[in-house]
C-alpha positions in Angstrom: -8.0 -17.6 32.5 -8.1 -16.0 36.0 -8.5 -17.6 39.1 -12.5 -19.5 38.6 -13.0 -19.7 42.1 -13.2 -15.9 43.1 -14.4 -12.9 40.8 -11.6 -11.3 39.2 -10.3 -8.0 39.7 -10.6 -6.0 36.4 -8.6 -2.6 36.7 -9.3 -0.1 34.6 -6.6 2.5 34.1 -7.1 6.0 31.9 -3.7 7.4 31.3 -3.8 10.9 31.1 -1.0 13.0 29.9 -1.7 17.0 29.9 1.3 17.8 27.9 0.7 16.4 24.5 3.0 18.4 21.9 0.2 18.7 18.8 -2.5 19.7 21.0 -1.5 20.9 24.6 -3.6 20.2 27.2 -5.8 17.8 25.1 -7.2 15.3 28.2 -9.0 19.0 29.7 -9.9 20.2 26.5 -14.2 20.5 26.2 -16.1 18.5 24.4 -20.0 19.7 24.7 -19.3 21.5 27.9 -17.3 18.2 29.6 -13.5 18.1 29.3 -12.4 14.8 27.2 -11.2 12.8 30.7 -14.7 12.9 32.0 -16.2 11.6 28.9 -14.2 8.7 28.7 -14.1 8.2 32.5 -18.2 8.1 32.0 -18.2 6.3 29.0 -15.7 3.6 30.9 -17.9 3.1 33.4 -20.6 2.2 31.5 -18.7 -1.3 31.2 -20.1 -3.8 34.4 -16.7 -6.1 33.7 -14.5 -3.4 35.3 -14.2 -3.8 39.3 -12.7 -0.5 39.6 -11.8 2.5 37.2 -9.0 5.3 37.9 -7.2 8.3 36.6 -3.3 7.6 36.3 -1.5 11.2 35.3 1.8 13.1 35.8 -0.2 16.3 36.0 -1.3 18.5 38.7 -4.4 20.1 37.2 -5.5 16.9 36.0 -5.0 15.6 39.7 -6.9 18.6 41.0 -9.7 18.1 38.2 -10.2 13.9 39.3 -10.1 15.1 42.8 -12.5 18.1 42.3 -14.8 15.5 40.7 -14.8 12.5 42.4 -12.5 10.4 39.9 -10.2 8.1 41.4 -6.6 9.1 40.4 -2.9 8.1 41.2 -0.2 10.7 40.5 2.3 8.9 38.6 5.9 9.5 37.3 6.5 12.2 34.2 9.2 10.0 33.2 6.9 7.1 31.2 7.1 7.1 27.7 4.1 5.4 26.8 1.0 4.6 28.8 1.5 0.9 29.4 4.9 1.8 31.0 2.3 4.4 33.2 0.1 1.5 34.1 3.3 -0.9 35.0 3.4 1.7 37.6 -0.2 1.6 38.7 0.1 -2.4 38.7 2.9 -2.0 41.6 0.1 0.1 43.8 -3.2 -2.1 43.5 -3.3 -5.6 42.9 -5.6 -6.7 40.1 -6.1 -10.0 37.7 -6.4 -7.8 34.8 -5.4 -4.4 34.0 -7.3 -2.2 31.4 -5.7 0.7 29.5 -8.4 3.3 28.5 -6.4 5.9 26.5 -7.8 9.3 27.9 -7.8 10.7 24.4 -10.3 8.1 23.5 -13.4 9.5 24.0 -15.8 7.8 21.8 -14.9 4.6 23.5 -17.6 2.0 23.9 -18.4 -0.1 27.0 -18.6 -3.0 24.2 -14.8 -2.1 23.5 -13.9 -2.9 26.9 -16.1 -6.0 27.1 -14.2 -7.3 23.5 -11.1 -6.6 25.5 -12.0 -8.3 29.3 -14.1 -11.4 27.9 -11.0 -13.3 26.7 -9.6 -13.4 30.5 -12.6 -14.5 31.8 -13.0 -17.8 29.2 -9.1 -18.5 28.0 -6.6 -20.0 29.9 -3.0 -18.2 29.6 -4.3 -15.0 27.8 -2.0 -12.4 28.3 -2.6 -9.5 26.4 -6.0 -8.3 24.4 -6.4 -5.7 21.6 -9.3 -4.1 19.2 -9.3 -3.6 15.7 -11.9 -2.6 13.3 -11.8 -2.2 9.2 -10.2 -0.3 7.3 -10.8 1.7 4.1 -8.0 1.9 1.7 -7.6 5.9 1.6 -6.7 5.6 4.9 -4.4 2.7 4.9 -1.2 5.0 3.7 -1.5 7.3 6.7 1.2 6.5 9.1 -1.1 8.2 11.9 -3.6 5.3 11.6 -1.7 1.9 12.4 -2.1 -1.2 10.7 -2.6 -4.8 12.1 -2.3 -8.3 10.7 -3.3 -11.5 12.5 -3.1 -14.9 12.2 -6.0 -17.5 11.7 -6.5 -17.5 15.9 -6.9 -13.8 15.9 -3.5 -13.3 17.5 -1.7 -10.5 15.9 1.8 -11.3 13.9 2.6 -7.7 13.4 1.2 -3.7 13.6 2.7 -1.2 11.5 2.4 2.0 10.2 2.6 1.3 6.8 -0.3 -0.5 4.8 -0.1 -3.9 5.5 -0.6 -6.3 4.0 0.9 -4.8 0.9 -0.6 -6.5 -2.2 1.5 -7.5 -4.5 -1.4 -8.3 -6.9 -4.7 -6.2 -6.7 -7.1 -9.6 -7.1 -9.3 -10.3 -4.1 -7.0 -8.5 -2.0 -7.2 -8.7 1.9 -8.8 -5.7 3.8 -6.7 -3.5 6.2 -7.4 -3.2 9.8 -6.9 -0.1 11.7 -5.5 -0.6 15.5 -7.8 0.9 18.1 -5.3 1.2 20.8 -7.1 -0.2 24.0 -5.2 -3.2 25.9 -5.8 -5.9 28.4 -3.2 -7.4 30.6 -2.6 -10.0 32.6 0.0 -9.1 35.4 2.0 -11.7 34.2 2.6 -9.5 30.7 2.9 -6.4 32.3 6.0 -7.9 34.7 7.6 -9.0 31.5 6.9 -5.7 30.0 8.9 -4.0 32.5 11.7 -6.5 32.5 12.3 -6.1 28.7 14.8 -3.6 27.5 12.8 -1.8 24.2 12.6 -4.0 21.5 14.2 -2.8 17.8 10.9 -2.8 16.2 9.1 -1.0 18.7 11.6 1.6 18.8 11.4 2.0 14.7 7.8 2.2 14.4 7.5 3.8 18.0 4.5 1.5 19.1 4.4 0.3 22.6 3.0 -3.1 21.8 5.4 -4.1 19.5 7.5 -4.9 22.3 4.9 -8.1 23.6 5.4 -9.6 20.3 9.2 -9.4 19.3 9.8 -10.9 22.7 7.4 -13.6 21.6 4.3 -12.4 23.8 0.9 -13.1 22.0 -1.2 -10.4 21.4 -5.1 -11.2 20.6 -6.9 -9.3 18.6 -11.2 -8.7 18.6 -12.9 -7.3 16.0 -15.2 -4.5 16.2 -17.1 -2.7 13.9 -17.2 0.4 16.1 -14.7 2.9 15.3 -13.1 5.8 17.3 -11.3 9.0 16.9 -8.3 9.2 18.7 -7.6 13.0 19.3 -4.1 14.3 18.4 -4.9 17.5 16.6 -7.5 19.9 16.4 -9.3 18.2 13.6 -9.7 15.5 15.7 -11.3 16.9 18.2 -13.5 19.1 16.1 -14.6 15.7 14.6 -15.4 14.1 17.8 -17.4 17.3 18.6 -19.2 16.7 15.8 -20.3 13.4 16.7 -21.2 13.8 20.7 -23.5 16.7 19.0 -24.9 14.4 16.8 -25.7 12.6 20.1 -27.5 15.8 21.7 -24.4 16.7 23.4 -23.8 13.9 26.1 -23.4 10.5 24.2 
């Protein structure tokens, strides 16, 4: 739990990287007249747990774009491979109880998202990092795009994956999947570790960032939500989410 005697400091962090290999230029890309960053820099600051909100990017015309617009931003290193290892960096420049990581391709995120995430550092001592996931439907289990997420009895998670998991061995009153939604809460205390810690061998296999908390035997818990999102990776993707802020009349 954070410090009970003053408010915390709640940092929320949008990594934006412009140079995405299967869609290029993805953070800028429109959605109903807005590019993708500013929706989910709006939609984020929807959420009245978050102290402060910013931009973190190795790009200049996203730089320009924040700064053109009023959204805080820090230029970062290009040399981060994923975007906690961006916000590690952020950590070092503005000192925060808890550090949020809004994924900038994200853009159907929910201010009740980020309150999932936040409310377990305001209530439980120790908690170090926090995660979403919401049900799964079994045609979309195999897909090694969509990753997988088992917890224990306490919510905590014991592994993600992107292979179905569970696997059932026996098709009886089998146990539903659960897709990752890939928003975090730290603790500074889990991102210093993070950055201590070589890569760990199953994070490097499965190429997922978090799996480096856990195989160094850092807990991980997980809140449910029954809100979905569309990350956007492909063009598909973004058509889709087009097709949902329309739904919306255009703004969401």
């Amino acid at each position: 739990m954070v410090n009970s005697t003053t408010a915390p400091r709640v940092l929320g962090i949008i990594p934006a990287r412009l140079d995405s290999q299967r869609l290029p230029g993805k953070v800028l890309r429109p959605i109903c007249g807005r590019p993708m960053l500013h929706v989910v820099y709006e939609r984020a600051s929807a959420c009245s747990l978050l102290t402060e909100l910013y931009v973190a990017t190795d790009s200049e015309p996203v730089r320009q774009y924040c700064v053109q617009n009023r959204i805080p931003v820090f230029m970062t290193a290009a040399t981060h491979r994923s975007g906690t290892e961006r916000i590690v960096e952020v950590m070092h420049k503005v000192l925060a109880d808890v550090y949020v990581n809004i994924q900038g391709d994200e853009p159907m995120l929910q201010a009740s998202h980020l309150q999932l995430l936040i409310e377990p550092f305001l209530t439980s001592p120790g908690m170090q990092v926090a995660t979403l996931k919401t049900p799964l439907s079994d045609a979309e289990a195999p897909n090694p795009n969509v990753v997988k997420v088992v917890t224990n009895l306490r919510g905590q998670a014991l592994y993600f994956s992107r292979a179905p998991i569970p696997y059932r061995r026996k098709s009886s009153a089998p146990l539903p999947f659960y897709k990752h939604l890939g928003f975090y809460a730290y603790s500074r205390e889990a991102l210093e570790h993070y950055e201590a810690l070589p890569p760990a061998p199953l994070e490097q296999v499965e190429q997922l960032e978090q799996l480096r908390f856990l195989q160094y035997g850092i807990p991980i818990q997980v809140a449910e939500t029954a809100e979905d999102t569309i990350g956007v990776d492909t063009e598909e993707d973004l058509r889709a989410v087009v097709r949902y802020f329309e739904s919306l009349g255009g703004r969401g």
